[in-house]
PDB file of N, CA, C and O in Angstrom:
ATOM      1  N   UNK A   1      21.383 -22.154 -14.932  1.00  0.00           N
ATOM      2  CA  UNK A   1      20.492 -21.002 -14.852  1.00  0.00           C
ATOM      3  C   UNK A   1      21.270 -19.741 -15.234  1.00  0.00           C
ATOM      4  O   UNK A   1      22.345 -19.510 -14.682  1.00  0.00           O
ATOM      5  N   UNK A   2      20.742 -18.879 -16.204  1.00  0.00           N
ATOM      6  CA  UNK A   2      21.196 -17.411 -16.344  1.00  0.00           C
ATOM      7  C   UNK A   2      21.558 -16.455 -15.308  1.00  0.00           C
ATOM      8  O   UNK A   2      20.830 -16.080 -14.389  1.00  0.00           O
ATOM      9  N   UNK A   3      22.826 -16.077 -15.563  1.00  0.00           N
ATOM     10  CA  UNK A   3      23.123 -14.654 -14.455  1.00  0.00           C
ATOM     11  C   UNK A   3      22.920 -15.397 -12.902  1.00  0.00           C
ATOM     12  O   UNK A   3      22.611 -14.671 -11.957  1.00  0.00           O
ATOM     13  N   UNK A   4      23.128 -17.020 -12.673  1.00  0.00           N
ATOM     14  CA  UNK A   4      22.652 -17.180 -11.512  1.00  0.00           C
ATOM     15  C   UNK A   4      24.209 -16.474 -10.326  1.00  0.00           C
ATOM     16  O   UNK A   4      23.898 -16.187  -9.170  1.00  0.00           O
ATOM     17  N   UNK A   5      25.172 -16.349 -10.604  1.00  0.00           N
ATOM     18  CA  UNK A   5      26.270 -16.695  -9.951  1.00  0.00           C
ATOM     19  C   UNK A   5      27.109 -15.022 -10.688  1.00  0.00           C
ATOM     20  O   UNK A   5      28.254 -14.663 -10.413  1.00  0.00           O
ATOM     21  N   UNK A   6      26.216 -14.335 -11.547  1.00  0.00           N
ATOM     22  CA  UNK A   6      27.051 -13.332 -12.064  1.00  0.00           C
ATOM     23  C   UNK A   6      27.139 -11.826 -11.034  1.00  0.00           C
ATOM     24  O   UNK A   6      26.063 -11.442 -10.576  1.00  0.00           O
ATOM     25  N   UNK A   7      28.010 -11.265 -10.800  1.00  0.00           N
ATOM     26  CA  UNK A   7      27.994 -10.174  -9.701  1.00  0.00           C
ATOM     27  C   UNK A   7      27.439  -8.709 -10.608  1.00  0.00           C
ATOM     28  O   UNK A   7      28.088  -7.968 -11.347  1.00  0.00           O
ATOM     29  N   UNK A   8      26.213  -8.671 -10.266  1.00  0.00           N
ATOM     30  CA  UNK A   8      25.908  -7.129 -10.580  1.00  0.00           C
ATOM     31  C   UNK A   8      26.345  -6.119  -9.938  1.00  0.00           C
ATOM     32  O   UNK A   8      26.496  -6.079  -8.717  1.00  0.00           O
ATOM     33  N   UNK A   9      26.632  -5.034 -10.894  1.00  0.00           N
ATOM     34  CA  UNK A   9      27.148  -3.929 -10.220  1.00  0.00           C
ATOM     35  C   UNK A   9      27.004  -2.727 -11.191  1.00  0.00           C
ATOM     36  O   UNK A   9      27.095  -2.917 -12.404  1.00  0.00           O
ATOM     37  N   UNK A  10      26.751  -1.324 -10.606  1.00  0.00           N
ATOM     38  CA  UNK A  10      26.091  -0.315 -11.266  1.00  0.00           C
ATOM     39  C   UNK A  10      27.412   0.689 -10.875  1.00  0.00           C
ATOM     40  O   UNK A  10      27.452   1.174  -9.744  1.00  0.00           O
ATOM     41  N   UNK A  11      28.209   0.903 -11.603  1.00  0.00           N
ATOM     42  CA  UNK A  11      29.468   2.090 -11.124  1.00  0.00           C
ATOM     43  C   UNK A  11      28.671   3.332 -11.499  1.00  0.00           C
ATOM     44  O   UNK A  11      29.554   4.188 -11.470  1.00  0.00           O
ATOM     45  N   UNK A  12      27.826   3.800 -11.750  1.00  0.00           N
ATOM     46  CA  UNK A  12      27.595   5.276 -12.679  1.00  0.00           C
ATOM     47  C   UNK A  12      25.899   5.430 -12.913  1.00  0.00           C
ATOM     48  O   UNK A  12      25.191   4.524 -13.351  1.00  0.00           O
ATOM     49  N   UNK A  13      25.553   6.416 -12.626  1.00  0.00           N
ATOM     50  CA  UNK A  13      24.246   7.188 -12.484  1.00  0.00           C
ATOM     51  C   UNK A  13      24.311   6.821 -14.483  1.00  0.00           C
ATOM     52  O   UNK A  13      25.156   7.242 -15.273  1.00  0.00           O
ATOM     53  N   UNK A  14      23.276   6.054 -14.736  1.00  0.00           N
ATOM     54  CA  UNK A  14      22.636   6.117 -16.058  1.00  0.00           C
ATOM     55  C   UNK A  14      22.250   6.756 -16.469  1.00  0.00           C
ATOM     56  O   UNK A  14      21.763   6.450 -17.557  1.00  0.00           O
ATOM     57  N   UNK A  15      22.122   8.026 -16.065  1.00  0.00           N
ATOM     58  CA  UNK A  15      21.356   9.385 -16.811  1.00  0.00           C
ATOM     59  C   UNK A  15      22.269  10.197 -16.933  1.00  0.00           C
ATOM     60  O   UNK A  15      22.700  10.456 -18.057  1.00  0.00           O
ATOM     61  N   UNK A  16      22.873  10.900 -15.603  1.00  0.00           N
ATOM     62  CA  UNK A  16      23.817  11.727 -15.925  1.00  0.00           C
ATOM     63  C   UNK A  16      25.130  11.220 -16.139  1.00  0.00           C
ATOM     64  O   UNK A  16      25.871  12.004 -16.732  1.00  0.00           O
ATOM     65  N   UNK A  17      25.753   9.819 -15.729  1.00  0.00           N
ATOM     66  CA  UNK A  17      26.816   9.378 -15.820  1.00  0.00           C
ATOM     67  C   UNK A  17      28.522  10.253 -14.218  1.00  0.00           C
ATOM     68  O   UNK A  17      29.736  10.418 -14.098  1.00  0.00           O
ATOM     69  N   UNK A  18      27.423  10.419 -13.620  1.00  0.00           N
ATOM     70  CA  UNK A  18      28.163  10.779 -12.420  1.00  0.00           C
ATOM     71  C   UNK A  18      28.654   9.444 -11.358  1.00  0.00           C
ATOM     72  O   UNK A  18      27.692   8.797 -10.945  1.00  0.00           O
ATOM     73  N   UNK A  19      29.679   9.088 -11.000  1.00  0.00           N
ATOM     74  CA  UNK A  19      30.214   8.224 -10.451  1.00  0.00           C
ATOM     75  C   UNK A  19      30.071   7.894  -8.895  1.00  0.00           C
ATOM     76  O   UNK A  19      30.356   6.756  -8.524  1.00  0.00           O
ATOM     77  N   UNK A  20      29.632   8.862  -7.956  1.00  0.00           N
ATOM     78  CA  UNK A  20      29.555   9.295  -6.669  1.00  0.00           C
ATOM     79  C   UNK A  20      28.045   8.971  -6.320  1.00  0.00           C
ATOM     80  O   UNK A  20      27.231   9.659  -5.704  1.00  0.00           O
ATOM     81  N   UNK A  21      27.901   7.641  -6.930  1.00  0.00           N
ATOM     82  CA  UNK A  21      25.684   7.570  -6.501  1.00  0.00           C
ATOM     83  C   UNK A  21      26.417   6.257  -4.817  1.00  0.00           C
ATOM     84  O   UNK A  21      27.495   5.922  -4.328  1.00  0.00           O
ATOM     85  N   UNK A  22      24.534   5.940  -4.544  1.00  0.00           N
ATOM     86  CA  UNK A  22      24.778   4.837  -3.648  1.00  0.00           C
ATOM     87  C   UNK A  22      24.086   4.047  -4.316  1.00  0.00           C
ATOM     88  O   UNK A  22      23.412   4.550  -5.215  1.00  0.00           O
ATOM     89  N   UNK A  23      24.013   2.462  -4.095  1.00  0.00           N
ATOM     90  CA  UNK A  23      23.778   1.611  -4.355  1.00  0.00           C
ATOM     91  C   UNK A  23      23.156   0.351  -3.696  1.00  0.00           C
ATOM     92  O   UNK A  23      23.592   0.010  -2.597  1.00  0.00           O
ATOM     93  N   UNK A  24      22.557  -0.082  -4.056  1.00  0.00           N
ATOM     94  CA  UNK A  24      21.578  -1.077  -2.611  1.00  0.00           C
ATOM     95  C   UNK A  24      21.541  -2.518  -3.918  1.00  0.00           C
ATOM     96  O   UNK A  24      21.017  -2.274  -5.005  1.00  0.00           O
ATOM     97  N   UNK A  25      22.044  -3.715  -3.690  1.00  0.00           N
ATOM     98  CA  UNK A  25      21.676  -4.702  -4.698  1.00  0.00           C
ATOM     99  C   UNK A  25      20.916  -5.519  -3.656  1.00  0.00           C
ATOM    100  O   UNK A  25      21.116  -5.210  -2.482  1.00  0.00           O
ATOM    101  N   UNK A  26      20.176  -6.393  -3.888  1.00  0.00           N
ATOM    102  CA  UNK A  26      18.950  -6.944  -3.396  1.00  0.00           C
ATOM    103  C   UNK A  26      19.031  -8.510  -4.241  1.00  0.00           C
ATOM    104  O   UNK A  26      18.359  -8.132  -5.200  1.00  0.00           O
ATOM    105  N   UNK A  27      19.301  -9.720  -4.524  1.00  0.00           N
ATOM    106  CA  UNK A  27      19.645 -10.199  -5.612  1.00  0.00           C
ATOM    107  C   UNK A  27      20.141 -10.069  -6.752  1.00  0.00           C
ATOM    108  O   UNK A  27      21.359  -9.961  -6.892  1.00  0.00           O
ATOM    109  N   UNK A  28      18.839 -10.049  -8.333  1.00  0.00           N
ATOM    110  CA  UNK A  28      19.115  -9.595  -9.170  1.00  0.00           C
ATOM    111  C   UNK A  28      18.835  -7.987  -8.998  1.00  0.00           C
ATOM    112  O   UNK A  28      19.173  -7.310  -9.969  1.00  0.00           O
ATOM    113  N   UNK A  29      18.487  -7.568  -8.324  1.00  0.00           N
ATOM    114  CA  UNK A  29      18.195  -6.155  -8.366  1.00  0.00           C
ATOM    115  C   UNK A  29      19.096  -4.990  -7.565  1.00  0.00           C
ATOM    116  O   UNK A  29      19.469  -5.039  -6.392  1.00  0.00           O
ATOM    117  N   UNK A  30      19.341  -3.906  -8.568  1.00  0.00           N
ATOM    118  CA  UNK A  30      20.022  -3.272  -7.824  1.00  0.00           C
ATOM    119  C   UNK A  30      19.280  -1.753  -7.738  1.00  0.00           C
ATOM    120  O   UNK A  30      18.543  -1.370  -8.647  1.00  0.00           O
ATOM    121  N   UNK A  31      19.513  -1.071  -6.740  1.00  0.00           N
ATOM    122  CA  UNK A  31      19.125   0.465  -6.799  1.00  0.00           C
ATOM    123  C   UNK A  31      19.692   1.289  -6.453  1.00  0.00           C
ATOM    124  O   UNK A  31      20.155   1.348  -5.314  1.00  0.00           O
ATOM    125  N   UNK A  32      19.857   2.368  -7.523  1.00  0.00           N
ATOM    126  CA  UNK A  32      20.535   3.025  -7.225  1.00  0.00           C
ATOM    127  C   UNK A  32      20.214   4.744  -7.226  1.00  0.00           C
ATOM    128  O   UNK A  32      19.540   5.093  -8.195  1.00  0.00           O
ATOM    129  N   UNK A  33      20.607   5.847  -6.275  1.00  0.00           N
ATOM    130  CA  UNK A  33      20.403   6.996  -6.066  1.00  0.00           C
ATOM    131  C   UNK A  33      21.780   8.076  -6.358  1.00  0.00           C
ATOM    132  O   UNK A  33      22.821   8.065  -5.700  1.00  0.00           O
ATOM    133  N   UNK A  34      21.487   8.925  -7.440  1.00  0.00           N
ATOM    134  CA  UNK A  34      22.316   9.714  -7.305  1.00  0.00           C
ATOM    135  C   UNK A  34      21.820  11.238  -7.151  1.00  0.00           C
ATOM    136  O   UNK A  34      20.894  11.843  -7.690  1.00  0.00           O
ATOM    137  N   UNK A  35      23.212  11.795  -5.800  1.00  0.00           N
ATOM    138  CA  UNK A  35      22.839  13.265  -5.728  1.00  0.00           C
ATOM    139  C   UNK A  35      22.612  14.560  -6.584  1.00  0.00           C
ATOM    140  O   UNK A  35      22.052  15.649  -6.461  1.00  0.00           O
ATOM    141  N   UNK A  36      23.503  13.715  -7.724  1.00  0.00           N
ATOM    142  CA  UNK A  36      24.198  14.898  -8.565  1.00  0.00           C
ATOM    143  C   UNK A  36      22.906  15.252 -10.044  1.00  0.00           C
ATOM    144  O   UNK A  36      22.773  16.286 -10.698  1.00  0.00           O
ATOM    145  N   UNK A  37      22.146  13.930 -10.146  1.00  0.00           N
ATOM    146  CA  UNK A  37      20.721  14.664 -10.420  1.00  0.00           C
ATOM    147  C   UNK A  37      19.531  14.072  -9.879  1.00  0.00           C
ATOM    148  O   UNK A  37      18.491  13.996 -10.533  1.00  0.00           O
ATOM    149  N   UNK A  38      19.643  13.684  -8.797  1.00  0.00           N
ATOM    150  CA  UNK A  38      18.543  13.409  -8.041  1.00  0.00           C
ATOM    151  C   UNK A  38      17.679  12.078  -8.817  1.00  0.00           C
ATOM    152  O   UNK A  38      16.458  12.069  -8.668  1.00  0.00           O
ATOM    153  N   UNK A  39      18.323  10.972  -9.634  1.00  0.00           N
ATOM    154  CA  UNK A  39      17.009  10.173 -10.134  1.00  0.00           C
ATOM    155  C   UNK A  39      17.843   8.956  -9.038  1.00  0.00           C
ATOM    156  O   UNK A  39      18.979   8.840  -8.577  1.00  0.00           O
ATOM    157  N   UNK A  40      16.549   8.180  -8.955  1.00  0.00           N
ATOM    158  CA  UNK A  40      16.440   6.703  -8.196  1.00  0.00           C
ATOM    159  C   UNK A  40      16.593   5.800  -9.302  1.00  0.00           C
ATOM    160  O   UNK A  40      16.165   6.392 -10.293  1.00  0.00           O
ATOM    161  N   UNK A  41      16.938   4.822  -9.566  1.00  0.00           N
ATOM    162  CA  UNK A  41      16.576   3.720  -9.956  1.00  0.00           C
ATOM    163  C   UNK A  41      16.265   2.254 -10.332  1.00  0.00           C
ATOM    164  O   UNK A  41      17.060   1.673  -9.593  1.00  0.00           O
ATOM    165  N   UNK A  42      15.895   1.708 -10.719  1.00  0.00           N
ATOM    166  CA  UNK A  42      15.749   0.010 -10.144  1.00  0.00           C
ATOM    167  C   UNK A  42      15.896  -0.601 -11.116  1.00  0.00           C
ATOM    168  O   UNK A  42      14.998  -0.832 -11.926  1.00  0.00           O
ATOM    169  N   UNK A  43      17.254  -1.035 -11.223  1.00  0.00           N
ATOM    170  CA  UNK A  43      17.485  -1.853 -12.142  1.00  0.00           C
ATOM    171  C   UNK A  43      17.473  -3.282 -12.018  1.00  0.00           C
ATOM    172  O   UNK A  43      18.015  -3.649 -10.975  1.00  0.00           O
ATOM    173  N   UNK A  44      17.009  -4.256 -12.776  1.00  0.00           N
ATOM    174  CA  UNK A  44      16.107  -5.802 -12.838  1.00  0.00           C
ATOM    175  C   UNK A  44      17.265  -6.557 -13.929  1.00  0.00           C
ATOM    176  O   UNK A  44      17.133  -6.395 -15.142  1.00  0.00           O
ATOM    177  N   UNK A  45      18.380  -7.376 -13.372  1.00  0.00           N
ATOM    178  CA  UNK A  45      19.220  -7.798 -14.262  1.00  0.00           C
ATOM    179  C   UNK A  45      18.775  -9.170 -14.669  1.00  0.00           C
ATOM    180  O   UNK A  45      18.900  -9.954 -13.727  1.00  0.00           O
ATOM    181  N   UNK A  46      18.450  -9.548 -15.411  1.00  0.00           N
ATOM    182  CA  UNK A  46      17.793 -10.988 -16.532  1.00  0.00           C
ATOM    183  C   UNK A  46      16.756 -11.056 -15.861  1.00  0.00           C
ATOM    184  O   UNK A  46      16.760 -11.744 -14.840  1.00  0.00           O
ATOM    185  N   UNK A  47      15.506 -10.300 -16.296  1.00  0.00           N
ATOM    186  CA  UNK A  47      13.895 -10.486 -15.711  1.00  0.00           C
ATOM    187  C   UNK A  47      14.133 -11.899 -16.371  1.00  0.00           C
ATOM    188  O   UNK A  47      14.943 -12.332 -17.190  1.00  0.00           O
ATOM    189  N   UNK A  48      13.311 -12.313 -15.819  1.00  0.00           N
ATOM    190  CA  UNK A  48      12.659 -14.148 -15.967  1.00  0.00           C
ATOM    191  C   UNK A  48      11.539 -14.096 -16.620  1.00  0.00           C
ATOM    192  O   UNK A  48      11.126 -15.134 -17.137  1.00  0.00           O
ATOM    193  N   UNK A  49      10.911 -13.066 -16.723  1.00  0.00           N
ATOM    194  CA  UNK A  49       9.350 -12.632 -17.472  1.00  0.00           C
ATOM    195  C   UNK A  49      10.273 -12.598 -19.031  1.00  0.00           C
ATOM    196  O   UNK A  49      10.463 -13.762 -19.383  1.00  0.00           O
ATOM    197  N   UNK A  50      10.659 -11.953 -19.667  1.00  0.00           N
ATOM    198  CA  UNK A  50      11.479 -11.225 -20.805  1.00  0.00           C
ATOM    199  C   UNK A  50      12.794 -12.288 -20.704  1.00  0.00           C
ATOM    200  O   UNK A  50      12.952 -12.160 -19.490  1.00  0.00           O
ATOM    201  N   UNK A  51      13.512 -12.936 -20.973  1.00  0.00           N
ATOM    202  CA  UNK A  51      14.626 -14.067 -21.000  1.00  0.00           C
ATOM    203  C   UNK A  51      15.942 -13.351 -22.210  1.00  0.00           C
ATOM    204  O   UNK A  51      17.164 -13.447 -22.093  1.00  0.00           O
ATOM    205  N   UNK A  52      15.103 -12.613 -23.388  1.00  0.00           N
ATOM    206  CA  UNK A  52      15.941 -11.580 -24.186  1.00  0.00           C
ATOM    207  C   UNK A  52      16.127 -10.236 -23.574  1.00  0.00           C
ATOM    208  O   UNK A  52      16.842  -9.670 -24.401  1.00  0.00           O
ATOM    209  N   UNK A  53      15.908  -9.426 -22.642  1.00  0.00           N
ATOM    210  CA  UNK A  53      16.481  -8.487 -21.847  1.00  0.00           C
ATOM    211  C   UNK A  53      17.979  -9.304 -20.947  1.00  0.00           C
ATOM    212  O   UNK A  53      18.227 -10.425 -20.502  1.00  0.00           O
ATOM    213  N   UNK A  54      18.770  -7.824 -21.043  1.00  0.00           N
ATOM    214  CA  UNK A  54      20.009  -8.227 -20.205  1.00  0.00           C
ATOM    215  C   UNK A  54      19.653  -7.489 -18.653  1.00  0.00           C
ATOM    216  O   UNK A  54      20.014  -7.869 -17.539  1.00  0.00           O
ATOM    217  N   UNK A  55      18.718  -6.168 -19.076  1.00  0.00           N
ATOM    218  CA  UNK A  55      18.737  -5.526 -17.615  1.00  0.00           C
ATOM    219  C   UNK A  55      17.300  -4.752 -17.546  1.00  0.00           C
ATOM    220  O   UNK A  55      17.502  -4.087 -18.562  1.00  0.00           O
ATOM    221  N   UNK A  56      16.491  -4.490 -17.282  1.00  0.00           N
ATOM    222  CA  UNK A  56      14.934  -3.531 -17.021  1.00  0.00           C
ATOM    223  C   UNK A  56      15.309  -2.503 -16.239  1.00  0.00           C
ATOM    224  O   UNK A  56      15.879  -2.853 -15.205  1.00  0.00           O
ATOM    225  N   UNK A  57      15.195  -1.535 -16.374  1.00  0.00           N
ATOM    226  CA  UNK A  57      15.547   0.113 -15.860  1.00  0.00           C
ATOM    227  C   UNK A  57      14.263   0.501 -15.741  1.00  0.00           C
ATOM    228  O   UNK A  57      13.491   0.769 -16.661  1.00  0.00           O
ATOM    229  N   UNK A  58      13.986   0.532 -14.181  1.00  0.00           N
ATOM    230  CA  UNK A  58      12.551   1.927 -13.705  1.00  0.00           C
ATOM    231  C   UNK A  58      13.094   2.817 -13.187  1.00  0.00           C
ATOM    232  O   UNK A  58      14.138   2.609 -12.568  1.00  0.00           O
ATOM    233  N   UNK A  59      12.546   4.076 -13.285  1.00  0.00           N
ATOM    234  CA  UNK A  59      12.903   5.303 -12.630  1.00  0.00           C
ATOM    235  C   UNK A  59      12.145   5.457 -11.908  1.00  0.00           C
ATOM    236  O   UNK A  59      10.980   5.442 -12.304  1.00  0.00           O
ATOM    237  N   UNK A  60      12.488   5.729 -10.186  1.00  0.00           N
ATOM    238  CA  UNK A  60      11.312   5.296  -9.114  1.00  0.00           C
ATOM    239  C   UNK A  60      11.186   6.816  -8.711  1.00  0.00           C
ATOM    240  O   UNK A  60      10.050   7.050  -8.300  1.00  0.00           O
ATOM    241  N   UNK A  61      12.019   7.926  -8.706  1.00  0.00           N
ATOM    242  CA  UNK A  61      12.091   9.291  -8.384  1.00  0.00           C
ATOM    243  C   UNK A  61      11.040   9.806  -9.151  1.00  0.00           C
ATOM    244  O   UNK A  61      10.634   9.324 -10.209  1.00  0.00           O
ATOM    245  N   UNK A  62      10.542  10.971  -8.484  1.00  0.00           N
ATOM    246  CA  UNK A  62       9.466  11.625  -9.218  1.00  0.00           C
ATOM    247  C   UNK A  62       9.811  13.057  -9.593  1.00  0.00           C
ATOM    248  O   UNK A  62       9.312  14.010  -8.994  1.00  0.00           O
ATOM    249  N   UNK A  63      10.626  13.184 -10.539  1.00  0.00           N
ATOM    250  CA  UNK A  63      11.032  14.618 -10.901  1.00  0.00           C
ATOM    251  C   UNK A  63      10.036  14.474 -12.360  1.00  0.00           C
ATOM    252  O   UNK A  63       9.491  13.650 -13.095  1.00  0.00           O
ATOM    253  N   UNK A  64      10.163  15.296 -12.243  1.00  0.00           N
ATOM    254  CA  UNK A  64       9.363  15.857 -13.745  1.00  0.00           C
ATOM    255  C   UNK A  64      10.113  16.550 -14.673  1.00  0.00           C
ATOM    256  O   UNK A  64      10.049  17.773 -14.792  1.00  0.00           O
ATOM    257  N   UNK A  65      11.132  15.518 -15.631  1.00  0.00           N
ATOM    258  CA  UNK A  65      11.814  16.104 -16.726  1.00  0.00           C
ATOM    259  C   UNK A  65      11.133  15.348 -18.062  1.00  0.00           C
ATOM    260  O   UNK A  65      11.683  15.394 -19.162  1.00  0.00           O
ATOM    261  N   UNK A  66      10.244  14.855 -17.896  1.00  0.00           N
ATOM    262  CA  UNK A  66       9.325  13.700 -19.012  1.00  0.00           C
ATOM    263  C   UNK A  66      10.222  12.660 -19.302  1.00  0.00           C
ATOM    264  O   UNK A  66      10.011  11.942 -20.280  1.00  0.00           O
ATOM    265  N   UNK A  67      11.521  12.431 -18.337  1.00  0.00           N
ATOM    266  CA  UNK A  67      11.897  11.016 -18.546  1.00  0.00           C
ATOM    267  C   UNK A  67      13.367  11.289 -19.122  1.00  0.00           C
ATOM    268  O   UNK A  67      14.127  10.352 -18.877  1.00  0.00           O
ATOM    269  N   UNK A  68      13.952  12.354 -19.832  1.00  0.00           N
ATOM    270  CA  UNK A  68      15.087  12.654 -20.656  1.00  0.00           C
ATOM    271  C   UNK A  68      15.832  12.753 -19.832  1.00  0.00           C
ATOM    272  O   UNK A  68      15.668  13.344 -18.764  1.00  0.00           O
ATOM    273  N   UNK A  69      16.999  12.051 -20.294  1.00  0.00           N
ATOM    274  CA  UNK A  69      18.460  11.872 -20.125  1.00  0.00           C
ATOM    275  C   UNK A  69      19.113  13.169 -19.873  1.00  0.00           C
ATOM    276  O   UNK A  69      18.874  13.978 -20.770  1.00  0.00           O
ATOM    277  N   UNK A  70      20.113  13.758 -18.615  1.00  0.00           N
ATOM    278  CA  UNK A  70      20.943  14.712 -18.722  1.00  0.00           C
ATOM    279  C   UNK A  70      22.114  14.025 -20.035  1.00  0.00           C
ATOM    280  O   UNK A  70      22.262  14.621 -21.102  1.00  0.00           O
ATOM    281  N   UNK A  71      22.635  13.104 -19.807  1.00  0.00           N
ATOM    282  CA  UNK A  71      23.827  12.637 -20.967  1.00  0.00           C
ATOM    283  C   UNK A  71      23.410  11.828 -21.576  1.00  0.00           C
ATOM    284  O   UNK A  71      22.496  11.090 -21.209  1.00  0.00           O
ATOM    285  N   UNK A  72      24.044  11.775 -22.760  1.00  0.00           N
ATOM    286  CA  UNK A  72      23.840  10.411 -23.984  1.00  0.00           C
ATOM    287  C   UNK A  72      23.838   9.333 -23.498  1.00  0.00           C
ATOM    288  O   UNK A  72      24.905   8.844 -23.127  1.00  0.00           O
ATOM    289  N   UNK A  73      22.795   8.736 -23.374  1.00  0.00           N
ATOM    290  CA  UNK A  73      22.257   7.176 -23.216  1.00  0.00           C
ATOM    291  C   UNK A  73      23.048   6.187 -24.484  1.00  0.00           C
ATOM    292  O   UNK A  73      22.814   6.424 -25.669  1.00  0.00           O
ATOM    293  N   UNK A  74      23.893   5.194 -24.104  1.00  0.00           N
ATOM    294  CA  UNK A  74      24.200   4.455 -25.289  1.00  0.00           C
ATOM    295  C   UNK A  74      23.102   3.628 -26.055  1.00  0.00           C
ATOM    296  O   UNK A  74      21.980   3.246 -25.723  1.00  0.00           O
ATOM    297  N   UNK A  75      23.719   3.518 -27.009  1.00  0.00           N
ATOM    298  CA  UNK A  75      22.780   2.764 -27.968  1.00  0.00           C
ATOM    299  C   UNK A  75      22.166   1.242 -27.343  1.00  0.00           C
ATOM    300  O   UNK A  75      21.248   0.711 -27.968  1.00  0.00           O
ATOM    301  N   UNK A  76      22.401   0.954 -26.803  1.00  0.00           N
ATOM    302  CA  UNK A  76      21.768  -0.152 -26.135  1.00  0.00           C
ATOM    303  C   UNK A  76      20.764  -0.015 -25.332  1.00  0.00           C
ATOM    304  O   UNK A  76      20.134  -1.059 -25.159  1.00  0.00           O
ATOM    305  N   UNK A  77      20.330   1.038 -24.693  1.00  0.00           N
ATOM    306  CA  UNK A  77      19.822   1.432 -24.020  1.00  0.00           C
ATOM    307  C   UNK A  77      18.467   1.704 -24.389  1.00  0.00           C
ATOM    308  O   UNK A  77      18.384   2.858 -23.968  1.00  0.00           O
ATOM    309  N   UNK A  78      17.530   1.488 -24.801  1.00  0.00           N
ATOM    310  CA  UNK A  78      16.077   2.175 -25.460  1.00  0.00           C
ATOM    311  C   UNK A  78      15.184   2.550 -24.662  1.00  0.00           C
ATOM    312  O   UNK A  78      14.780   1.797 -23.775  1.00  0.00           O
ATOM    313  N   UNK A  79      14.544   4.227 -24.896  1.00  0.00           N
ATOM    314  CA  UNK A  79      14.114   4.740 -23.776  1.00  0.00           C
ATOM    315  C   UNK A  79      12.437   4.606 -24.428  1.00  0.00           C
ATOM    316  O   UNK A  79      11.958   4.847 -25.536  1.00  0.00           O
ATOM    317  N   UNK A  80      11.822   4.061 -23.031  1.00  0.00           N
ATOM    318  CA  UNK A  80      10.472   3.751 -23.393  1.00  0.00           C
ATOM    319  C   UNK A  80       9.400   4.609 -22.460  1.00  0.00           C
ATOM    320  O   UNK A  80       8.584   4.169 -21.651  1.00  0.00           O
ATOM    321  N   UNK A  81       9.635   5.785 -22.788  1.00  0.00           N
ATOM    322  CA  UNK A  81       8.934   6.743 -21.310  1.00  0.00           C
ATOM    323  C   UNK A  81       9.584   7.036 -20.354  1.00  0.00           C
ATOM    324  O   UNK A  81      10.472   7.885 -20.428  1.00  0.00           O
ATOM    325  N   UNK A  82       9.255   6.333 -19.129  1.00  0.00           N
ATOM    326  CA  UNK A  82      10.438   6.652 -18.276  1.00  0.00           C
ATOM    327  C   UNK A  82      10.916   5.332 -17.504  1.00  0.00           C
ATOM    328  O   UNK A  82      10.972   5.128 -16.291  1.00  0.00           O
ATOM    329  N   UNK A  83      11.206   4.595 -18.457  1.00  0.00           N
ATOM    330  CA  UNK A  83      11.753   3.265 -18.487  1.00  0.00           C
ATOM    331  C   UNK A  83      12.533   2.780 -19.327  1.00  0.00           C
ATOM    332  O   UNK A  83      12.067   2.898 -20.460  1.00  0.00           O
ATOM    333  N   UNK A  84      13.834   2.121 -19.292  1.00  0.00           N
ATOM    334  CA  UNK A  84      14.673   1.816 -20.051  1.00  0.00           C
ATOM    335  C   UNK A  84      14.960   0.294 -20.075  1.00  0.00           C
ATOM    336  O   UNK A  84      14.705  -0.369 -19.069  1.00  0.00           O
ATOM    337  N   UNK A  85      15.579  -0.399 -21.395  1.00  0.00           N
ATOM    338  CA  UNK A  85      15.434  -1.641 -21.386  1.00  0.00           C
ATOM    339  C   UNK A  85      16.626  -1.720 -22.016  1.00  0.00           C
ATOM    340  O   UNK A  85      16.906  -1.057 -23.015  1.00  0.00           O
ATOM    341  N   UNK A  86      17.566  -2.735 -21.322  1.00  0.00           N
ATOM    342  CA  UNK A  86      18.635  -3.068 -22.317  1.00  0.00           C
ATOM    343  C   UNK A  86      18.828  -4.715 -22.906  1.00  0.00           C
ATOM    344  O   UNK A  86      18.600  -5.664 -22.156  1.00  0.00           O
ATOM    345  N   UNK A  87      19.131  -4.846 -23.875  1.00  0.00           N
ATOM    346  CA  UNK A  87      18.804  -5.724 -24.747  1.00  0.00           C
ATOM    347  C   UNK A  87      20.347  -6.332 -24.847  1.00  0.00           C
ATOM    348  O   UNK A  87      21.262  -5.559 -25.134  1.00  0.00           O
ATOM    349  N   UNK A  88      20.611  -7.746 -24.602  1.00  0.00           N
ATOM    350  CA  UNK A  88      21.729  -8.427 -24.798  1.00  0.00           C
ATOM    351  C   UNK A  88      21.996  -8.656 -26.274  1.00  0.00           C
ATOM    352  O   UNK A  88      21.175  -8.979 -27.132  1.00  0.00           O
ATOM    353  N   UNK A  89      23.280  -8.432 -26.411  1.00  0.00           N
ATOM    354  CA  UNK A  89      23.764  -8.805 -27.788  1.00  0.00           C
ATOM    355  C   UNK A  89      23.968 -10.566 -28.119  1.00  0.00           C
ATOM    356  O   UNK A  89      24.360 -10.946 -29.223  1.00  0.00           O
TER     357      UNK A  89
END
């Protein structure tokens, strides 16, 4: 089975890239909150729905920036509103 035995782990706020968030993993799922710009989020590592995703990114905070990144999102990353999807190589 995929990712059955793999250790997820989120070092860094995906938006702003600040290092100092908290973190809650739940299985495949991890969530994470950072102070330094206030977004939540729930990241879904190998959905079982999607088998070509590596990770599903929701943003569960309700700020109203229409979804944009404080820092450069890498290229892997594709922003779909205010949801992000990353795609295994």
């Amino acid at each position: 089975m995929r990712g059955r035995h793999v250790l997820r782990r989120v070092n860094r706020c995906l938006l702003c890239g600040e290092t100092a968030i908290d973190t809650k993993t739940t299985g495949r799922f991890v969530t994470t909150s950072c102070s330094a710009c206030r977004a939540v989020l729930m990241i879904e590592f190998d959905p079982p729905d999607q088998p070509g995703l590596r990770a599903r990114i929701e943003r569960l905070d309700d700020a109203d920036d229409g979804g944009m990144a404080v820092a450069r999102i890498p290229d892997v990353v594709h922003a779909e509103g205010r949801s992000f999807r990353v795609r295994s190589r």
